[in-house]
C-alpha positions as CSV (number, residue, x, y, z in Angstrom):
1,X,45.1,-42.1,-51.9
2,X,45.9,-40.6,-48.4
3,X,45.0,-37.2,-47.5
4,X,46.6,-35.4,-44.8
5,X,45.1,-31.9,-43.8
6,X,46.4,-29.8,-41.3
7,X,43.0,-28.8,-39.4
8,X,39.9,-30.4,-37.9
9,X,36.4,-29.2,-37.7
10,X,35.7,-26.6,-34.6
11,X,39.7,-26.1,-34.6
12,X,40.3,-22.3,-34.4
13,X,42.7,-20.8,-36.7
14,X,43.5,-17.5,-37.5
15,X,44.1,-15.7,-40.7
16,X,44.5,-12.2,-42.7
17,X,41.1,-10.6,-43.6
18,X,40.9,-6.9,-45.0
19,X,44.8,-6.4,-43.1
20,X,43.8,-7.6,-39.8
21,X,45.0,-10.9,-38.1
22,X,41.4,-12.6,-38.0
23,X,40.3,-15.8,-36.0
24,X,37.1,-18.5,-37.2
25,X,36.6,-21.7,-36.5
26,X,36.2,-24.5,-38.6
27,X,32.6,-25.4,-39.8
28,X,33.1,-27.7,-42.7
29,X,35.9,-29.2,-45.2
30,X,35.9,-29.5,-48.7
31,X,38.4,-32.0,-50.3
32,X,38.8,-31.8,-53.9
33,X,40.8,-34.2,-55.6
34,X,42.3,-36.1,-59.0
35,X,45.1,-38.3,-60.1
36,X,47.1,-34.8,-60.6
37,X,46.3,-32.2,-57.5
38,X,44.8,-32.6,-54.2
39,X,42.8,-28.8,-52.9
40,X,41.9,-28.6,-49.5
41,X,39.3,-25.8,-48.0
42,X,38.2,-24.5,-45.1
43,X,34.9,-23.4,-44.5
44,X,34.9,-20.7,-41.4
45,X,32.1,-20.1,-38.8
46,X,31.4,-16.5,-37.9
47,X,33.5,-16.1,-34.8
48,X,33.6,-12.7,-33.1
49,X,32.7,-9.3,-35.5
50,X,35.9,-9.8,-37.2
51,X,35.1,-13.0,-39.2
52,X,32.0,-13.4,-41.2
53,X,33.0,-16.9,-42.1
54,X,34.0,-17.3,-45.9
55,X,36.2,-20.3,-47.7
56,X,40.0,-20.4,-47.2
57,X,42.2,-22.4,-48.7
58,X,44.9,-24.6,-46.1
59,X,47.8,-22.5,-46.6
60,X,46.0,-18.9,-45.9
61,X,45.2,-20.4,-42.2
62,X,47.3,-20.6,-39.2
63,X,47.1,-23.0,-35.7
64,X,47.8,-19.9,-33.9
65,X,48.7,-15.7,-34.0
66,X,52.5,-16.1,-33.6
67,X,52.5,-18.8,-36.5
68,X,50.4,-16.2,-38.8
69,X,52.5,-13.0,-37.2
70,X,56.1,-14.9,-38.4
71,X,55.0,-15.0,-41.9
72,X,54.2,-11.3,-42.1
């Protein structure tokens, strides 16, 4: 089985945290998977005041602000 994710440790991304458009870097990532269901997370660094790192899941986090700001 090949998994394909779409960030790297130290990438910076950039997410929604408490309404705000947040950014963290990458610290760690978790790959769970089974013959049914693949779950990829994110473990985020404390980057700036804004983000006191925390676990996302891939599809909460953005390559960059316009990406996330489309969405919303």
């Amino acid at each position: 089985m090949k998994v394909n994710n779409k960030f790297k440790i130290g990438d910076v991304v950039y997410f929604m945290n408490n309404n705000r458009i947040t950014r963290g870097k990458i610290a760690y990532i978790r790959i769970l998977a089974s013959a049914s269901f693949i779950n990829i997370e994110y473990e985020l660094a404390s980057y700036g005041s804004a983000c006191g790192g925390g676990t996302y899941s891939e599809v909460r986090l953005y390559k960059t602000r316009e990406d996330l700001i489309k969405i919303l």
